[in-house]
C-alpha positions in Angstrom: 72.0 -35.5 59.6 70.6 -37.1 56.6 71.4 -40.2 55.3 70.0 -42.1 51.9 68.8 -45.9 52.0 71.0 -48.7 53.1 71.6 -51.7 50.4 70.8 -54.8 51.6 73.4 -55.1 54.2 72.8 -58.0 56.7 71.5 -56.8 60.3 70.5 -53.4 58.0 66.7 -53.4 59.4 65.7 -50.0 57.9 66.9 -47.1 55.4 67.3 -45.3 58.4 68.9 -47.4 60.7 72.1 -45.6 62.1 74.8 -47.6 63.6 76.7 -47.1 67.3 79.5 -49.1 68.1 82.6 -49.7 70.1 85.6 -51.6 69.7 87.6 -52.0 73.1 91.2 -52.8 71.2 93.4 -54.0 74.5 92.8 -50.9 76.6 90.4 -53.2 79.4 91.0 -56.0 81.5 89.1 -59.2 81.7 87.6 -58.0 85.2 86.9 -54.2 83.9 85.7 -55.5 80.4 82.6 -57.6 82.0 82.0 -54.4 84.3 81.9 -52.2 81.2 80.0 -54.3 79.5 77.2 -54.5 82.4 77.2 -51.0 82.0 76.7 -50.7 78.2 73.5 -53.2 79.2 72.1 -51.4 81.4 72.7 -48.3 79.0 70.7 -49.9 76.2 68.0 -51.1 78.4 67.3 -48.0 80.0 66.6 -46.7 76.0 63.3 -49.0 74.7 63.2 -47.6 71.7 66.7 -49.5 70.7 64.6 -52.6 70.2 62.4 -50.8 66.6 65.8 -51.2 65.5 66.4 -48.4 63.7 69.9 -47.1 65.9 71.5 -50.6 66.6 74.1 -50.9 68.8 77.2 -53.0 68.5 79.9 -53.7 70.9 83.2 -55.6 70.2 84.9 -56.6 73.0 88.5 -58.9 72.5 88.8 -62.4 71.7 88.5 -64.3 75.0 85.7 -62.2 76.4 83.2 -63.0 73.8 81.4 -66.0 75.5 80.8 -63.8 78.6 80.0 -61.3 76.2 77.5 -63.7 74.8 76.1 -64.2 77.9 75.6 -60.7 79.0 74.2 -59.1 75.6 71.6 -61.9 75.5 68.5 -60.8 75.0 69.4 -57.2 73.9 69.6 -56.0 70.6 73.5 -55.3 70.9 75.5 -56.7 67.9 78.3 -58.9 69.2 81.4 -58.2 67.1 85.1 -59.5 67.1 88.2 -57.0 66.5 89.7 -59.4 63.5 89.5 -63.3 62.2 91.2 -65.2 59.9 90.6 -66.0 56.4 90.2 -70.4 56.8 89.7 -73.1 59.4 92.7 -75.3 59.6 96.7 -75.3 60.6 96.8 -71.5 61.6 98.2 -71.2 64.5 96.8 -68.3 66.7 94.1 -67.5 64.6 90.3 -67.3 64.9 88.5 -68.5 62.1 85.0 -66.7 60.9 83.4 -70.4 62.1 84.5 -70.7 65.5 82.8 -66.7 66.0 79.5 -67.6 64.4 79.2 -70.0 67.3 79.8 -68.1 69.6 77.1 -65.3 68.4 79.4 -63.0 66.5 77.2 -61.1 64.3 79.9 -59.2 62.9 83.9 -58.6 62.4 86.6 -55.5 62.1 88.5 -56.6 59.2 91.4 -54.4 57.5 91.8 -51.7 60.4 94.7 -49.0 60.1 96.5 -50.4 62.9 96.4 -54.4 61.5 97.5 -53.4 58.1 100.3 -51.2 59.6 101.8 -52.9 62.4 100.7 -56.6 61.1 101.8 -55.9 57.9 98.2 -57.4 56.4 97.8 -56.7 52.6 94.6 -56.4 50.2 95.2 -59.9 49.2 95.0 -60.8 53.2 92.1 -58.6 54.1 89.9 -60.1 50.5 90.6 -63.6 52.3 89.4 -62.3 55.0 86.2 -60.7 54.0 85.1 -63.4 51.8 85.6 -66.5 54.5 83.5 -64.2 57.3 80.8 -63.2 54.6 80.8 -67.3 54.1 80.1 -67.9 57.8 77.0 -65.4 57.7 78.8 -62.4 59.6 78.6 -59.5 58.5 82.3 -57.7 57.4 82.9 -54.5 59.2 85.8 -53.6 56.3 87.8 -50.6 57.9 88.7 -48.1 55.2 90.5 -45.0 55.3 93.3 -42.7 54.0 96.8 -42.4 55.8 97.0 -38.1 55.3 94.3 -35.2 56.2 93.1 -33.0 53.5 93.0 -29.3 53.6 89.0 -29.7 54.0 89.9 -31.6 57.3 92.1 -28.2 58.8 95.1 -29.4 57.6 97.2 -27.6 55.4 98.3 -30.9 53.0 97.4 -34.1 52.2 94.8 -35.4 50.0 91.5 -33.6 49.5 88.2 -35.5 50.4 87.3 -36.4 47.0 90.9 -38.0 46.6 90.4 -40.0 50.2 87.0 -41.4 48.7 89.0 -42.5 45.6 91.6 -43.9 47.6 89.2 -45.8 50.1 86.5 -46.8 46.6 90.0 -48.5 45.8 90.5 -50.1 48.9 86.6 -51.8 49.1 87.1 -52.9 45.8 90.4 -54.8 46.6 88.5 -56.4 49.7 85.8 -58.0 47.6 87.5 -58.4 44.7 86.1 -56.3 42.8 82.5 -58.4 43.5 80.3 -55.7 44.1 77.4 -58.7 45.2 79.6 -59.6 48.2 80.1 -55.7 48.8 76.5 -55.0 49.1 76.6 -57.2 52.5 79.4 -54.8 54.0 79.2 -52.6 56.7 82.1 -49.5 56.1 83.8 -47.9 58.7 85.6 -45.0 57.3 88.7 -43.9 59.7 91.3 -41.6 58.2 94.0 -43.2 59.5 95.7 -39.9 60.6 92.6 -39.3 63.0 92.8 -42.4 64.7 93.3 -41.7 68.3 94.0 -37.8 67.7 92.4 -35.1 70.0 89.5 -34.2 68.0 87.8 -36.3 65.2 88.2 -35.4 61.3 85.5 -32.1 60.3 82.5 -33.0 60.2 82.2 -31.0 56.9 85.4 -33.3 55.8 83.9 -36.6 56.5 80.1 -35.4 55.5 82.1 -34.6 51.7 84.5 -37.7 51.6 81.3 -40.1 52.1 79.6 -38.1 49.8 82.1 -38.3 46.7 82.8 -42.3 47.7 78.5 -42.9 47.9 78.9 -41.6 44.5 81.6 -43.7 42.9 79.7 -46.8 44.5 76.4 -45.4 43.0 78.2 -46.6 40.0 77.6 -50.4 41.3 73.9 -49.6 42.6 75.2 -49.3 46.1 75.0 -45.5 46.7 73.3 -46.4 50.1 76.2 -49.3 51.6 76.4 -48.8 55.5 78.8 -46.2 56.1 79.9 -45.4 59.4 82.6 -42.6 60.8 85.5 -43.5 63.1 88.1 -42.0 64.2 88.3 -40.3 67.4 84.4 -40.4 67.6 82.6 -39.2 70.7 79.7 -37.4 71.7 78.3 -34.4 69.7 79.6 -35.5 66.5 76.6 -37.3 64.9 74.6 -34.8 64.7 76.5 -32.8 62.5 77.2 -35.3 59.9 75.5 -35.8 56.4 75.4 -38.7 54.3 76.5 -41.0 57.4 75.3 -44.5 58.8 76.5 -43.9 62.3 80.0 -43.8 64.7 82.3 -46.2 65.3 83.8 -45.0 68.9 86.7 -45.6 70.5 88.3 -45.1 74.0 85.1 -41.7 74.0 82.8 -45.0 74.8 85.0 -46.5 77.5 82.9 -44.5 79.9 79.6 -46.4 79.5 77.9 -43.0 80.1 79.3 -41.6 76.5 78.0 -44.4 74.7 74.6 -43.6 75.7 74.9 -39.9 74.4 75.6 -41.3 71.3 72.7 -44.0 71.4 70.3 -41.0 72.4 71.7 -38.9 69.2 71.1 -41.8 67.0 67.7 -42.3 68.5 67.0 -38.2 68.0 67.8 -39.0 64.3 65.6 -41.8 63.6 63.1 -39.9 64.8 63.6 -36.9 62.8 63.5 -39.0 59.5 60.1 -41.0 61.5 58.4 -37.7 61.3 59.8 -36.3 58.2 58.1 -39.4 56.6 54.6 -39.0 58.2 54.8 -35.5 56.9 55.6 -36.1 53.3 52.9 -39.3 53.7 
């Protein structure tokens, strides 16, 4: 897997930093979610290497378990994120606002995801609130992109090609920000074809490697060929390897089982330290 330098994004440490995360949606209980999460610990501390900072891990857990969350990460380098926010503080009644999770040590925040815009009927004008009042409390955006139909590079037989789902998803971080390619640059992207979303098997690895490709390009445009871009979408175990062009996985229910996420921390790590020696070779 190869990957070109990041731009600028916050918590970015390196040009080859590579991202792991997990997101638990609703699937886990209060009482199973700090178990887990003891787990994903221990699974980070038992990996040194995880403190250079070059694979950083991220967990985002739901709303009322961050301050345990807090608590147990402490000390790690584990990102604490949070699965959505809302756009202001003020008379909103059942939402979190980007303020209130800067206090309580959110480094960064799922905004846009398949499932919010479907079923929560949130709109580009919703998720550009969104990203700029998050980006104005210091935490980083985790915009969730995607197309809503697999491509015949994917092993489908119709829907949009990969070029056409970078179009569609260039279209959908330039509603988020507005069209202000300065607020983009502090982005992290998680590309999920929305059709993959909880399928069997993740999208090709040939069809994500090409769709980050052509949307890299388009942003090249704006000097940010290199923005943070990570693959979800029924994500597990195996698949990093194989990808090109890619910041990293954003996993699902693969990384409910503590012992999955660690596969994927020790693929990350098995990257970074391909680029490591590639470097002291060319030096």
């Amino acid at each position: 897997m190869t990957q070109p330098s990041p731009a600028g994004t916050a918590g970015h440490t390196t040009p080859d930093t590579i991202y792991v995360g997990v997101s638990t949606k609703m699937y886990l209980g209060y009482k199973d979610s700090l178990r887990w999460l003891g787990e994903l610990r221990r699974e980070v501390d038992a990996r040194p290497a995880l403190g250079a900072g070059r694979a950083v891990p991220f967990v985002i857990p739901s709303f009322p378990l961050l301050p345990a969350a807090a608590d147990i990460l402490a000390g790690s380098p584990i990102l604490l994120g949070a699965q959505d926010c809302g756009w202001a503080d003020g008379p909103w009644t059942g939402e979190v606002s980007p303020s209130l999770l800067s206090e309580l040590g959110v480094r960064l925040v799922e905004i846009g995801h398949a499932e919010r815009r479907q079923h929560f009927g949130e709109d580009d004008a919703m998720i550009a609130l969104k990203v700029k009042a998050a980006d104005d409390a210091g935490i980083t955006p985790l915009l969730c992109v995607g197309e809503e139909t697999a491509g015949p590079a994917s092993g489908t037989e119709s829907g949009s090609s990969a070029e056409a789902a970078a179009s569609f998803v260039y279209g959908q971080i330039k509603a988020a920000t507005g069209g202000d390619w300065e607020l983009a640059s502090r982005l992290v992207i998680a590309y999920e074809p929305v059709w993959a979303i909880g399928a069997a098997e993740p999208a090709s690895a040939d069809y994500v490697s090409d769709a980050v490709k052509h949307l890299r390009g388009q942003l090249g445009v704006h000097g940010l060929a290199g923005l943070p871009i990570i693959y979800g979408g029924s994500a597990k175990p195996g698949l990093l390897p194989t990808l090109d062009g890619v910041s990293g996985l954003f996993l699902g229910r693969f990384a409910h089982e503590a012992a999955n996420f660690g596969k994927v921390l020790d693929e990350a790590l098995a990257e970074t330290g391909a680029h490591g020696v590639a470097r002291n070779e060319q030096g």
